[in-house]
C-alpha positions in Angstrom: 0.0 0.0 0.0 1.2 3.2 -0.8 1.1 6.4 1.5 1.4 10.3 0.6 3.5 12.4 2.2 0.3 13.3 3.9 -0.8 10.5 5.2 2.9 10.2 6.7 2.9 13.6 8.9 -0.6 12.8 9.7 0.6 9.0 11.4 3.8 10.6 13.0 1.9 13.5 14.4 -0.8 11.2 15.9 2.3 9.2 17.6 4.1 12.4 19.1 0.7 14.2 20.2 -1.4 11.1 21.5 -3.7 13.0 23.5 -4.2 13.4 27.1 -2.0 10.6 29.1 -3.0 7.5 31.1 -1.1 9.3 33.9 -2.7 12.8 33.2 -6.4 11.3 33.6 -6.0 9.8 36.7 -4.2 13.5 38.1 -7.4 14.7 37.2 -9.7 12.3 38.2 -8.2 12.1 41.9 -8.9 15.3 42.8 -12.4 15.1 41.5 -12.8 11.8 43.4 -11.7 13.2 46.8 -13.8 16.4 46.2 -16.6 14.0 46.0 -15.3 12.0 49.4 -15.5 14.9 50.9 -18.2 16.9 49.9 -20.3 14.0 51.2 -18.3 14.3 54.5 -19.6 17.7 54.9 -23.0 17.1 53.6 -23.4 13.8 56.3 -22.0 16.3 59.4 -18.5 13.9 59.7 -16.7 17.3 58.9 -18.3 20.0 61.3 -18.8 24.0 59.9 -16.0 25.8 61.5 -13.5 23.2 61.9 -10.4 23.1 60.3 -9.7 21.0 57.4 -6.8 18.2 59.0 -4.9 17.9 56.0 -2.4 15.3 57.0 -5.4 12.7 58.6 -7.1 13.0 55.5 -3.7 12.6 53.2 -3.5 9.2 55.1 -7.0 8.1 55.3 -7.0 8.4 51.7 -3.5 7.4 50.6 -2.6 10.4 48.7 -0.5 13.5 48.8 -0.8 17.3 49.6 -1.2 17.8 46.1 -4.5 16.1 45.4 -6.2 17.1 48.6 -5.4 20.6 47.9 -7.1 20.6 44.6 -10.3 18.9 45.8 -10.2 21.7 48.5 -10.2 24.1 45.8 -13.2 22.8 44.2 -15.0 22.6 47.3 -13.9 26.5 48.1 -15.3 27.8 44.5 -18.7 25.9 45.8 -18.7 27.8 49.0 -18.2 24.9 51.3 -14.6 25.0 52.4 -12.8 28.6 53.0 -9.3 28.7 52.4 -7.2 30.6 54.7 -3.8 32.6 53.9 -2.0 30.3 55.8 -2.6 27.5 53.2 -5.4 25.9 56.1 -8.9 25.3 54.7 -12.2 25.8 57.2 -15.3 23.7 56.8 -17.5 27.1 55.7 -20.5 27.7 58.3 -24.1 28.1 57.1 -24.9 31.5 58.2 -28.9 32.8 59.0 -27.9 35.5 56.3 -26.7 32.6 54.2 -30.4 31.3 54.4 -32.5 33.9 54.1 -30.4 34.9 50.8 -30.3 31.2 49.2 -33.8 29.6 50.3 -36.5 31.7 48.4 -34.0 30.7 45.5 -34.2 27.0 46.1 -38.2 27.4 47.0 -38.9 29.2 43.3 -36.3 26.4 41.8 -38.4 23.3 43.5 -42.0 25.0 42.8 -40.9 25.1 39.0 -39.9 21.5 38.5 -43.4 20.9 40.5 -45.1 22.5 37.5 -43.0 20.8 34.8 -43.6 17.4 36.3 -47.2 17.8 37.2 -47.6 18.2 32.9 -45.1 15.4 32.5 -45.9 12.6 34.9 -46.7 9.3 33.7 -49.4 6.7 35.2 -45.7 4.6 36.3 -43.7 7.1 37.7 -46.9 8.1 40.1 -46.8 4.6 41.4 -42.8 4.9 41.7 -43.9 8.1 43.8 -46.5 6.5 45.4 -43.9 3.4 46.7 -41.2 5.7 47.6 -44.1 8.0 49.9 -44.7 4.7 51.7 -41.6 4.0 52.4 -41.2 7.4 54.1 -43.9 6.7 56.4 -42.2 3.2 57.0 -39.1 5.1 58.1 -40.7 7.4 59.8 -42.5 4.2 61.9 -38.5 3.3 62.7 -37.4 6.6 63.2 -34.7 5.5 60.6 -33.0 8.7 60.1 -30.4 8.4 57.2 -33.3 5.9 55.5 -35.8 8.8 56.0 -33.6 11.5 54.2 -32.5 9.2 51.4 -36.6 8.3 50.7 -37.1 12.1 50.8 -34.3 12.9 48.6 -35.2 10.4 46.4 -38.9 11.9 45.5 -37.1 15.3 45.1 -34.5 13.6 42.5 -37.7 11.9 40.6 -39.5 14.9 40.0 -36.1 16.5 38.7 -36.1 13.4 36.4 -39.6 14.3 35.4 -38.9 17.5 34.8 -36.3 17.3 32.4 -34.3 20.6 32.8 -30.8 19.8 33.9 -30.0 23.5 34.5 -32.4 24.0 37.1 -31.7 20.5 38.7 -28.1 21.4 38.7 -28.8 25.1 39.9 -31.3 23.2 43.1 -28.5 21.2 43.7 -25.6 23.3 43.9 -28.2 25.5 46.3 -28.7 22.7 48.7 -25.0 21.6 49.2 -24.2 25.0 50.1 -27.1 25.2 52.4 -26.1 21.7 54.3 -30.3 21.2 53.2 -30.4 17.3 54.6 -28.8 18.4 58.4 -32.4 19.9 58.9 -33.5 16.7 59.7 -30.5 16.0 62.5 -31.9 16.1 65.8 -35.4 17.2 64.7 -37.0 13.6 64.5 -40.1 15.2 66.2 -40.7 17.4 63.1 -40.9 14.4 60.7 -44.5 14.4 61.0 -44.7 17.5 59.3 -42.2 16.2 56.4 -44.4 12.9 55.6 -47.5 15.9 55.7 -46.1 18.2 53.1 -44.8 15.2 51.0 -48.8 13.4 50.8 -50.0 17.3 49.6 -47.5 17.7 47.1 -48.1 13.8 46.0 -52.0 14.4 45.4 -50.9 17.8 43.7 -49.0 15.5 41.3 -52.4 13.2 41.3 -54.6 15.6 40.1 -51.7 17.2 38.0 -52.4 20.8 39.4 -48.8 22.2 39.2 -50.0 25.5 41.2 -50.8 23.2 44.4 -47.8 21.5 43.8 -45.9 25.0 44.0 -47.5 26.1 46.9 -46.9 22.9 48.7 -43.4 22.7 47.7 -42.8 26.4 48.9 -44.1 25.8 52.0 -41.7 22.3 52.4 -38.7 24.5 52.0 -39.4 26.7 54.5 -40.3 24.1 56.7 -36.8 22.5 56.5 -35.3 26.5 56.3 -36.6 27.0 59.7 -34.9 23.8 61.0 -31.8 24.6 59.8 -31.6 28.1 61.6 -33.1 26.5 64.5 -29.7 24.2 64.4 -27.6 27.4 63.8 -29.4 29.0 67.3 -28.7 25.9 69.1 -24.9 25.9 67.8 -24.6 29.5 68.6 -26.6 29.3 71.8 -23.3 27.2 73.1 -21.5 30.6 72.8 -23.3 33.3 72.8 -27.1 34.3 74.1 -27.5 37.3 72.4 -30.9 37.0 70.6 -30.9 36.5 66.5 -32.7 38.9 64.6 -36.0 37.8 63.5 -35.7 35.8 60.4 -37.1 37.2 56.9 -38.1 33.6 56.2 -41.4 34.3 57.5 -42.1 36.4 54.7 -41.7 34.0 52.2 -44.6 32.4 52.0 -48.0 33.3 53.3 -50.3 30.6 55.4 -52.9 28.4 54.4 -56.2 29.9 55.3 
């Protein structure tokens, strides 16, 4: 077989620029694996807000270097959990009331529209996935299962997002709830559950009927239920140092009662 000239520089510049390396991958995938490691060790309360970041445990609980660690730090700074000091010390970031009151309404509009999306979407199976996943809830809530209760009601959350279709607002909502530590407003408040299972059979029979403007209000109202629990756990963190009394939150404003 005969080759042109072309063909030639073609083969020997495919041999001397191969691409991105073996090596090179897996320097970039580390980082993003141990972001992940840790992000979850935020998000489930094993790193607390306000601690500092111990750089050489977590180098040897992983098996890696500085180098790594660093990076994944990085990522989690430039997502507003970790806050990087001068010093080359990272912070677990806390979630601040002001933090709240800014982010919520954000993450209450965000949730009310995937509502509406989904309540035009739904299909007769995905209401009976719903429907299973709902009883399960109230089986957890029976065992006063807590990480079994927060995975069922993530897991309604994640299938309306599904229904909904719109993978810029499900990554906007989630991006908004990692920041906001949403699933430790559940820690500690097992007595509120009731309320959760409540709000979760109004917005299922808004997804029923398909009446996305129920399904809004409903949802709304959920995310200032679990908004109030989380500055509740704030008071009680900063009640261990201090007394002085919080202003009153704007949350209050956000949505209006049922009459």
């Amino acid at each position: 077989m005969n080759y042109c000239k072309d063909d030639l520089d073609l083969e020997i510049s495919v041999v001397n620029n191969p691409g991105p390396s073996k090596r090179a991958t897996e320097r970039q995938a580390l980082p993003d694996e141990l972001a992940r490691y840790l992000r979850d060790m935020i998000i489930g309360g094993e790193l607390r807000p306000g601690h500092r970041v111990n750089t050489p445990r977590l180098c040897s609980r992983f098996g890696v270097s500085r180098t790594p660690l660093r990076e994944a730090l990085k990522m989690l700074a430039a997502e507003g959990l970790v806050q990087l000091r001068p010093n080359r010390s990272a912070v677990i970031q806390r979630v601040s009331g002001d933090m709240i009151n800014e982010l919520v309404p954000i993450v209450g509009c965000l949730e009310a529209l995937a509502g509406r999306i989904a309540c035009q979407r739904i299909d007769a199976a995905t209401l009976g996935d719903v429907e299973a996943m709902y009883h399960h809830l109230l089986s957890c809530l029976d065992q006063r299962d807590e990480r079994s209760f927060i995975e069922a009601d993530k897991a309604i959350l994640r299938t309306i997002l599904t229904v909904a279709g719109n993978a810029t607002l499900s990554r906007l909502l989630e991006t908004l709830m990692i920041k906001l530590r949403w699933q430790t407003a559940y820690h500690h408040a097992q007595h509120e559950w009731d309320r959760t299972v409540e709000l979760q059979k109004q917005s299922r029979h808004a997804l029923q009927i398909r009446d996305g403007d129920l399904w809004a209000l409903v949802a709304q109202s959920y995310v200032l239920h679990r908004a109030t629990l989380l500055l509740r756990d704030i008071d009680g963190t900063a009640g261990a140092k201090s007394r002085r009394p919080r202003p009153r939150s704007r949350l209050s404003s956000m949505v209006r009662p049922r009459g």
